[in-house]
N, C-alpha and C positions, 0 to 999 in steps of 0.2 A: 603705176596708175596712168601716165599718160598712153598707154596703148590705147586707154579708153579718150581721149581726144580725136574730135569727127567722127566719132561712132552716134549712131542714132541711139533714141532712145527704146523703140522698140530693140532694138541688137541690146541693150543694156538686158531691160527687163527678161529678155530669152532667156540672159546669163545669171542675173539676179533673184529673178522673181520679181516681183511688187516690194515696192521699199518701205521701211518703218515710217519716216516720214516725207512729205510733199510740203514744198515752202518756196515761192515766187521769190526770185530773185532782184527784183527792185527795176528788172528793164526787160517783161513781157516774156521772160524767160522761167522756169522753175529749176527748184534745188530739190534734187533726191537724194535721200539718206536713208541708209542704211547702216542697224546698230545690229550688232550680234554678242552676243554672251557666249567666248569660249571659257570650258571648264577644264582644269586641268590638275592633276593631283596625283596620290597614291590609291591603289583600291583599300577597300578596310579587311579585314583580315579575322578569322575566329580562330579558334583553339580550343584543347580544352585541359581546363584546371586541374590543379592539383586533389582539388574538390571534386573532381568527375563532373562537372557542371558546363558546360559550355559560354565559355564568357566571346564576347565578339568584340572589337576595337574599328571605330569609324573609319569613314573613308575622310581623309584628309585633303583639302580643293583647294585651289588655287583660283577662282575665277577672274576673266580679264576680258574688257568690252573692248569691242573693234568695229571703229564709225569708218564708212564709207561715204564720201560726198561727191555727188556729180554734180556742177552745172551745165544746165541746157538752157541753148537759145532760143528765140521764139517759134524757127524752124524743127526744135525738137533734136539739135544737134549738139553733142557737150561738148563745151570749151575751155572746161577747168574739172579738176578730179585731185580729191584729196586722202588721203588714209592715214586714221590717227589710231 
């Protein structure tokens, strides 16, 4: 994430899109976050019975959030960038 330092924030947003959320960072500056929901799992799978029936077995997920946090300065320049 520091490749994103001195980057503007238009050059962010090209890259991101519009972020989840917008929140001032206490010095004329704002915080842009971005959450994402990845899903990750098995697919579900059907078959069919001994009964001639068609039984089907879910799809099993994993899912896992991934925040991205820029700070920009009051020039619109970021100076901190974090990913959890």
């Amino acid at each position: 994430m520091k490749v994103w330092i001195g980057k503007t924030k238009d050059e962010l947003l090209q890259h991101y899109g519009y972020p989840s959320k917008i929140n001032t960072d206490g010095k004329n500056g704002l915080v842009l976050i971005y959450i994402d929901t990845l899903v990750s799992g098995t697919p579900g799978q059907s078959y069919t019975g001994p009964d001639g029936y068609l039984h089907v077995v879910a799809q099993k997920s994993n899912p896992h959030i991934s925040v991205k946090i820029f700070c920009l300065d009051s020039e619109g320049i970021i100076y901190s960038s974090k990913w959890q």
